[in-house]
Legacy VTK file of the C-alpha trace (Angstrom):
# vtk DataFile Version 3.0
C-alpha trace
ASCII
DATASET POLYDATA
POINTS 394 float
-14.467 19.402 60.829
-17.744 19.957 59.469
-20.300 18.146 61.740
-23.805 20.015 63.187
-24.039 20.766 66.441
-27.651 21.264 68.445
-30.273 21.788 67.213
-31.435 24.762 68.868
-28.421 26.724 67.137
-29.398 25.806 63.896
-32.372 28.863 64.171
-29.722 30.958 63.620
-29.132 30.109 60.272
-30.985 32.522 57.239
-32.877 31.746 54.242
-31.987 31.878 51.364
-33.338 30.728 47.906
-33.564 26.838 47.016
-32.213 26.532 43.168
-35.462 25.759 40.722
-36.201 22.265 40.704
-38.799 20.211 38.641
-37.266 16.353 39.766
-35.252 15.913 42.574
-33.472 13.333 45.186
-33.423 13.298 48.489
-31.023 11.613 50.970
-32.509 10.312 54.479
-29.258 9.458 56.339
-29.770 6.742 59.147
-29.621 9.158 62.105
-33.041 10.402 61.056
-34.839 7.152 60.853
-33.069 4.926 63.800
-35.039 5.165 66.945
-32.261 5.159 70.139
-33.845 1.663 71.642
-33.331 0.361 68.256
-35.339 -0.120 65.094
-37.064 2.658 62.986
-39.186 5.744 63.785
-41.013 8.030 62.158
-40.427 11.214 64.573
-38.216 12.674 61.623
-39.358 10.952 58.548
-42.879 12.619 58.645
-42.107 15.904 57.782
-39.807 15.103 55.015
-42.380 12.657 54.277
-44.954 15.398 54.160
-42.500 17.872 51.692
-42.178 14.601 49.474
-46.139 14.756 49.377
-46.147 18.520 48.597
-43.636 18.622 46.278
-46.012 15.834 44.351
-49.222 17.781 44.672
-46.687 20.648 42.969
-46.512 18.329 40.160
-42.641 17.905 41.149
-40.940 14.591 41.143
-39.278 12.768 43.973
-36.248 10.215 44.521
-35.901 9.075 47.640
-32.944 7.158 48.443
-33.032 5.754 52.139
-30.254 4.293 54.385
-32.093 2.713 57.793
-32.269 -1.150 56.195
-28.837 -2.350 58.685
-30.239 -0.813 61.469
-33.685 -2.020 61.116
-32.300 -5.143 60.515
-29.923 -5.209 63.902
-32.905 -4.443 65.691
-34.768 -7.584 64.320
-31.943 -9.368 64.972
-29.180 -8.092 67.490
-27.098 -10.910 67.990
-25.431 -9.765 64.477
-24.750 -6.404 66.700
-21.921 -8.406 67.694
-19.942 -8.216 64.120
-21.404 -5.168 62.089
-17.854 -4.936 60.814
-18.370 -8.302 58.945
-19.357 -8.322 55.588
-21.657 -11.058 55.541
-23.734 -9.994 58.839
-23.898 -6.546 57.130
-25.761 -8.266 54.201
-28.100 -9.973 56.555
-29.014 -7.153 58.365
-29.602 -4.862 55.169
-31.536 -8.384 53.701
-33.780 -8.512 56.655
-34.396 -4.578 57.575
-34.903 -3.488 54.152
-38.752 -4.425 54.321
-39.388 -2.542 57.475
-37.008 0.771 56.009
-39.612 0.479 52.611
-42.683 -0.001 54.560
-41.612 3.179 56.822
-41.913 5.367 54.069
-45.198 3.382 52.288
-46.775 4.740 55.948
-46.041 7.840 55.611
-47.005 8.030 51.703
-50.136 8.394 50.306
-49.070 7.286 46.984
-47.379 4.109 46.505
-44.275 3.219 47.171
-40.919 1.145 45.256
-38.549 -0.576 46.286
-35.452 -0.070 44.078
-31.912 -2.114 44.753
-28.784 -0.613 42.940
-25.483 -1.936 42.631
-22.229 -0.747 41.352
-22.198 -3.058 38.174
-25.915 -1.403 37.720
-24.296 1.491 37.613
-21.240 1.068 35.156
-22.713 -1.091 33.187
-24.280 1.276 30.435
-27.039 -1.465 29.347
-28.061 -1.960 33.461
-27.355 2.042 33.564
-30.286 2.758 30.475
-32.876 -0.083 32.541
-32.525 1.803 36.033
-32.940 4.411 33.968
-35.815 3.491 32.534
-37.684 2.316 35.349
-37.121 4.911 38.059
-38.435 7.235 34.836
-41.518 5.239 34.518
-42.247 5.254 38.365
-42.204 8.951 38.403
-44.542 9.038 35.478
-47.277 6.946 36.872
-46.485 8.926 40.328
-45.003 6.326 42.714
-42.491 7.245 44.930
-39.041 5.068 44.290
-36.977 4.285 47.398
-33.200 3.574 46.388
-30.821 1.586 48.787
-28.053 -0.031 47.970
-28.162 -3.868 46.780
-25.674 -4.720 49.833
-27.054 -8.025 50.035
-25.127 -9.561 46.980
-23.308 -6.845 46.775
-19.070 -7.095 47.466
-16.689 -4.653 49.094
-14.610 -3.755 46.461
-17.440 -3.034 44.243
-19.897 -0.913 46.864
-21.107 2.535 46.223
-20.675 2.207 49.789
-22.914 5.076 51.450
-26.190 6.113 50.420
-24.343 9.697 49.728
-22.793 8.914 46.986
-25.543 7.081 46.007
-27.754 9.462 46.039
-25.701 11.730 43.884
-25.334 9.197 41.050
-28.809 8.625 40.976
-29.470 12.221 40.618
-26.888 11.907 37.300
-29.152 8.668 36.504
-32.532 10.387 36.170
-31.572 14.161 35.353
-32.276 15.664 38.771
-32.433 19.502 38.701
-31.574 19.450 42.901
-29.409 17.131 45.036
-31.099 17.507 48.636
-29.358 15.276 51.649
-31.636 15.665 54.664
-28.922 14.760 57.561
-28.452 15.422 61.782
-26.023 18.531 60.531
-27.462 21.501 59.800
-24.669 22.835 57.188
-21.075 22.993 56.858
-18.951 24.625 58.949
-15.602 25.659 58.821
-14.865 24.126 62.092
-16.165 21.384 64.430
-18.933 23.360 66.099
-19.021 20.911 68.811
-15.524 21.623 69.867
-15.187 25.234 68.634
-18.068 27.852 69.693
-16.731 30.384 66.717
-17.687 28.045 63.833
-19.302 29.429 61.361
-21.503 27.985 58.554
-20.492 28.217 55.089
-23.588 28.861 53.648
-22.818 29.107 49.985
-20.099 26.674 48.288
-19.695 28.157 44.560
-16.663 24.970 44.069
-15.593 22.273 46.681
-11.655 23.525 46.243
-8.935 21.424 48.517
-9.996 23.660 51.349
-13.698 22.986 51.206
-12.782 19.608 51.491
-10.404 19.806 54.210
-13.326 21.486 56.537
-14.760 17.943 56.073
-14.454 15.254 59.199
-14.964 11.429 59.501
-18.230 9.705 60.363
-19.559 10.669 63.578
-21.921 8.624 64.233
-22.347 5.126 64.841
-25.514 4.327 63.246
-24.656 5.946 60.189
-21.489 4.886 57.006
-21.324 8.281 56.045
-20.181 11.530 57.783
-19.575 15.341 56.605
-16.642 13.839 53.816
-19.041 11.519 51.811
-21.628 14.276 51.749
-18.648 16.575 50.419
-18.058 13.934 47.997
-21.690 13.393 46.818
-21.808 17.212 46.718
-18.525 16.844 44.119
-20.224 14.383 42.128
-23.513 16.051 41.420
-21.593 19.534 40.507
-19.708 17.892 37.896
-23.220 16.422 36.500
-24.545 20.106 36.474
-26.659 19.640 39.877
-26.382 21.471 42.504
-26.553 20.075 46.254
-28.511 21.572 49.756
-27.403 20.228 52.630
-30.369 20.788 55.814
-30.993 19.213 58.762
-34.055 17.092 58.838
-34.512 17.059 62.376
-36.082 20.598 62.105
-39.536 20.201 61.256
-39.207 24.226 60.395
-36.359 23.584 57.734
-37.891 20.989 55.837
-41.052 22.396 56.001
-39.025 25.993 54.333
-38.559 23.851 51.833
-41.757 23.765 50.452
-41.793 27.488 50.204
-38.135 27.450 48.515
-36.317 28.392 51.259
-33.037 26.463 52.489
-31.329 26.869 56.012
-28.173 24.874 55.259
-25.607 24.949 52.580
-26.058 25.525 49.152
-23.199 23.910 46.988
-23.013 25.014 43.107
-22.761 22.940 40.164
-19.572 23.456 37.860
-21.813 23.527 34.736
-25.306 23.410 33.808
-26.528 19.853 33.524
-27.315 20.147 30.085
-23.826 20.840 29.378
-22.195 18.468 31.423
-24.596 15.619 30.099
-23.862 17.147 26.596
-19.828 17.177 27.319
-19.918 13.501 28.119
-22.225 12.311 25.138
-19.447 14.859 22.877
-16.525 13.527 24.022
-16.788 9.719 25.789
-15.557 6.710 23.361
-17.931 5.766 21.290
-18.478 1.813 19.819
-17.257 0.736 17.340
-20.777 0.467 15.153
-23.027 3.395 13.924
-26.184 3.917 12.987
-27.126 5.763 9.583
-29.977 7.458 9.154
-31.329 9.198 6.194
-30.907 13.049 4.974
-34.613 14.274 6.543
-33.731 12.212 9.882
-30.083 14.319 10.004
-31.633 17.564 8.961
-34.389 16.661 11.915
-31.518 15.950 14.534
-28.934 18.850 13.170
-31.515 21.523 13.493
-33.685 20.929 16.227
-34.232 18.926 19.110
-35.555 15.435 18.433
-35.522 11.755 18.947
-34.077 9.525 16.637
-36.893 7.174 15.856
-36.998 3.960 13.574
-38.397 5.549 10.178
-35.553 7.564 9.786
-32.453 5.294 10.210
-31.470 3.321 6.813
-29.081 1.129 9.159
-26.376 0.112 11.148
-22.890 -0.975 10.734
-20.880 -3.278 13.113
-21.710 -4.508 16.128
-23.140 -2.528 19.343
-24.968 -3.088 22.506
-28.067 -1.890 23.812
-27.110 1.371 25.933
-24.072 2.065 23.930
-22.939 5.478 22.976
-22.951 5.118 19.114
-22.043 7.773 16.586
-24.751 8.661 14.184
-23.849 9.120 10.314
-25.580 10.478 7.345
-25.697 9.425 3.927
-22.601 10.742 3.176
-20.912 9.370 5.771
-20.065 12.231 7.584
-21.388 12.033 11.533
-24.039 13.805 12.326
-24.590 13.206 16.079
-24.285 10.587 18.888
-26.077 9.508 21.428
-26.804 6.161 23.819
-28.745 3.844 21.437
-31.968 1.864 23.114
-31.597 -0.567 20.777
-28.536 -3.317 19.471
-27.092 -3.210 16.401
-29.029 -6.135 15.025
-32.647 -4.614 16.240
-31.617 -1.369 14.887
-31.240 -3.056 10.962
-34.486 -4.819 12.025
-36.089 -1.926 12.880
-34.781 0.588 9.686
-37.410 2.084 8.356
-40.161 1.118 10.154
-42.720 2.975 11.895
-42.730 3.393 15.632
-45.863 1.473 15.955
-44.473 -1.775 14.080
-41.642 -1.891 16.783
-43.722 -4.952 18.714
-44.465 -6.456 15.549
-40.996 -6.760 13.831
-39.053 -7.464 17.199
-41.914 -9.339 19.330
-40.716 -6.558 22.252
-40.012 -2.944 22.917
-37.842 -1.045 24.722
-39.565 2.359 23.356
-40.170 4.329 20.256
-36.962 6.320 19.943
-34.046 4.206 18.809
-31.815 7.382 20.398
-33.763 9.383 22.735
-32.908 13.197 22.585
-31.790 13.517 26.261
-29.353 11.271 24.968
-28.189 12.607 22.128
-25.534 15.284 21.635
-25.406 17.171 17.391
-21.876 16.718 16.462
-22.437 18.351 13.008
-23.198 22.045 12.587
-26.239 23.198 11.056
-26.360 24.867 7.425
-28.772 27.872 7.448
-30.684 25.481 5.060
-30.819 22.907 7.768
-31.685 25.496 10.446
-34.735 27.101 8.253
-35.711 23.266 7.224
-37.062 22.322 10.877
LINES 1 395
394 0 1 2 3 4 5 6 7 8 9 10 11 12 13 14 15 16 17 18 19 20 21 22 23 24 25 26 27 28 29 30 31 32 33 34 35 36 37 38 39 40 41 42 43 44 45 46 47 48 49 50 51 52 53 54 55 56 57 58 59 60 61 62 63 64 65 66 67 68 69 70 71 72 73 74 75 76 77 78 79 80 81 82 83 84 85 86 87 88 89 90 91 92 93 94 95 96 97 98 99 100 101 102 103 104 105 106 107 108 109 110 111 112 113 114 115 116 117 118 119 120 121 122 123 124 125 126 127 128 129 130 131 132 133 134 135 136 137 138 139 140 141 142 143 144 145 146 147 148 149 150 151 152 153 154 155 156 157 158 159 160 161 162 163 164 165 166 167 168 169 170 171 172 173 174 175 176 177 178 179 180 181 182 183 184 185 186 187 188 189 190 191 192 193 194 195 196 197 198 199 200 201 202 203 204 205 206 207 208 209 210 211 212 213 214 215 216 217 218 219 220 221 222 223 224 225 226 227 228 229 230 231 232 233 234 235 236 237 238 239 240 241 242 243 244 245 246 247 248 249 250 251 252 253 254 255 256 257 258 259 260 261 262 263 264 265 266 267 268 269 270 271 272 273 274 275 276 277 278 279 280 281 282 283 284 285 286 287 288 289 290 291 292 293 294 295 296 297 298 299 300 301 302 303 304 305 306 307 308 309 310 311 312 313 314 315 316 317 318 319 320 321 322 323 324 325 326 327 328 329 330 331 332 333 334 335 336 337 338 339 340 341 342 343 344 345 346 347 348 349 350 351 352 353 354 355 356 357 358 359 360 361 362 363 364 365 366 367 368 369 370 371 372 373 374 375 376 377 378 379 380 381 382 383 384 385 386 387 388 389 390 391 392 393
């Protein structure tokens, strides 16, 4: 069992180097916003608010994706305290505390603050997938702080996330974070429950979550909380394979998250399995395509094979059969042969619209944008390799 144990033991743990990070998520787990008489406080939620801040002033980009909205909401309202195993009193109390959870944070933040509600279809669906996408994206840019919960009002058992864990790691996926951070009441992960064994040690560095990093893991232990040391095991998991690695702290310590600032972890430090360029790049290569493509003239493939770039409007000649906005499509030249693929911003029919034109007549020929690349180059993978004529061309 993994769980923390007090916090005055936590001292103990070293330093050691937080991984580079430009954009990152964080993950406040319940236990650090619920006051004990019920409601929400802000005793641990300013000092993470205040690393959110510096990281900011850094010119560094924060997700924050807070749990806290059920147990706001059963202190608003604790006659549904009486069922919080029923579905539909869940949804009221996440309906009802999510305003105080968001306003929490808008307290503590100087810049604004967004409210963002996710659900699983939001997050299969590759057209929902690209519009998160998009908008989390543009709140960064114009520096407002998103706040990410779970849509568990409308949303149904069988197609939860279900914790804010594994949430938080497929956001990270959904807007390219360099760092996975879960702020939590445990202080790392041990190889043994701490509380019931005075030898356990922290395992400080996790290169791979094998089948016996997983078995250190436990079951929830708290009761304000969904998640306990397995789903942050399993977030962990998730954002490896996407090439991001994870630190696990306790935000509790004012100390630890304020070593963050300065780089500096007390926790554990999981790896990713690949760089996230390469696992993105692995999943654009491989994943089924749809059945359409996009063609695109010889200076737009000699552009995309030898350097990278967007795909934008003036250089596609057209498309053939039918796809959907978000859809990985493969990209052909001239001759046929493919050049590259990548998840199209456009449908089939707006991308024969749009052939040829300049970027600036997108509003005019469609009446609407959804931005000036038809494929964006985050989203694209090269599929054909580059002559040296190709190479020397760009």
């Amino acid at each position: 069992m993994a769980q923390g144990s007090k916090t005055d033991e936590r001292h103990a743990l070293p330093a050691q180097p937080l991984p580079a990070w430009r954009r990152a998520v964080l993950k406040v787990g319940s236990n650090l916003l619920a006051a004990d008489g019920g409601g929400l406080t802000k005793q641990h939620a300013s000092a993470l608010a205040a690393f959110i801040a510096a990281s900011q002033v850094q010119g560094r980009e924060v997700v924050l994706v807070s749990s806290g909205a059920v147990a706001a909401g059963r202190a608003r309202l604790r006659e549904y305290a009486r069922n919080p195993g029923e579905l539909a009193a869940r949804q009221a109390l996440a309906a009802l505390g999510q305003a105080p959870m968001v306003a929490l944070w808008q307290s503590l933040s100087v810049r604004p603050v967004a409210q963002v509600l996710l659900t699983h279809d939001d997050l299969r669906n590759r057209r929902r997938y690209l519009n998160a996408r998009a908008t989390l994206r543009e709140l960064l840019r114009v520096g407002v702080l998103p706040v990410v919960n779970e849509n568990d009002t409308v949303a149904v058992d069988e197609l939860k996330v279900g914790d804010n864990d594994n949430l938080a790691a497929i956001v990270a996926a959904l807007v390219d974070a360099d760092l996975l951070l879960i702020a939590s009441d445990v202080s790392a992960l041990y190889d043994a429950d701490p509380r019931a064994h005075a030898d356990a040690t922290p395992v400080l560095q996790i290169p791979a979550l094998t089948p016996e990093i997983l078995a250190m893991a436990g079951e929830a232990g708290s009761t304000v909380g969904t998640g306990g040391m397995r789903t942050k095991l399993q977030a962990a998991k998730k954002a490896a394979a996407a090439g991001i690695p994870t630190a696990l702290f306790n935000g509790r310590e004012v100390d630890t998250v304020r070593a963050l600032e300065r780089g500096e972890l007390h926790g554990s430090l999981f790896a990713a399995s690949a760089t996230r360029p390469h696992a993105r790049k692995y999943w654009l290569r491989h994943a089924p395509a749809a059945a359409g493509r996009i063609c695109v003239d010889a200076g737009a493939a000699r552009a995309l094979v030898g350097g990278r770039v967007s795909l934008l409007p003036g250089g596609v000649l057209g498309a053939e059969g039918e796809f959907h906005r978000g859809d990985l499509v493969e990209i052909v030249g001239v001759d046929g042969a493919g050049v590259a693929r990548g998840l199209c911003h456009y449908n089939a029919a707006e991308v024969r619209r749009l052939a040829g034109h300049h970027t600036r007549e997108i509003v005019e020929v469609l009446g609407y944008s959804y931005g000036d690349e038809v494929v964006n180059r985050d989203d694209l993978v090269v599929t054909r390799v580059p002559t040296p004529h190709e190479e020397l061309s760009v």
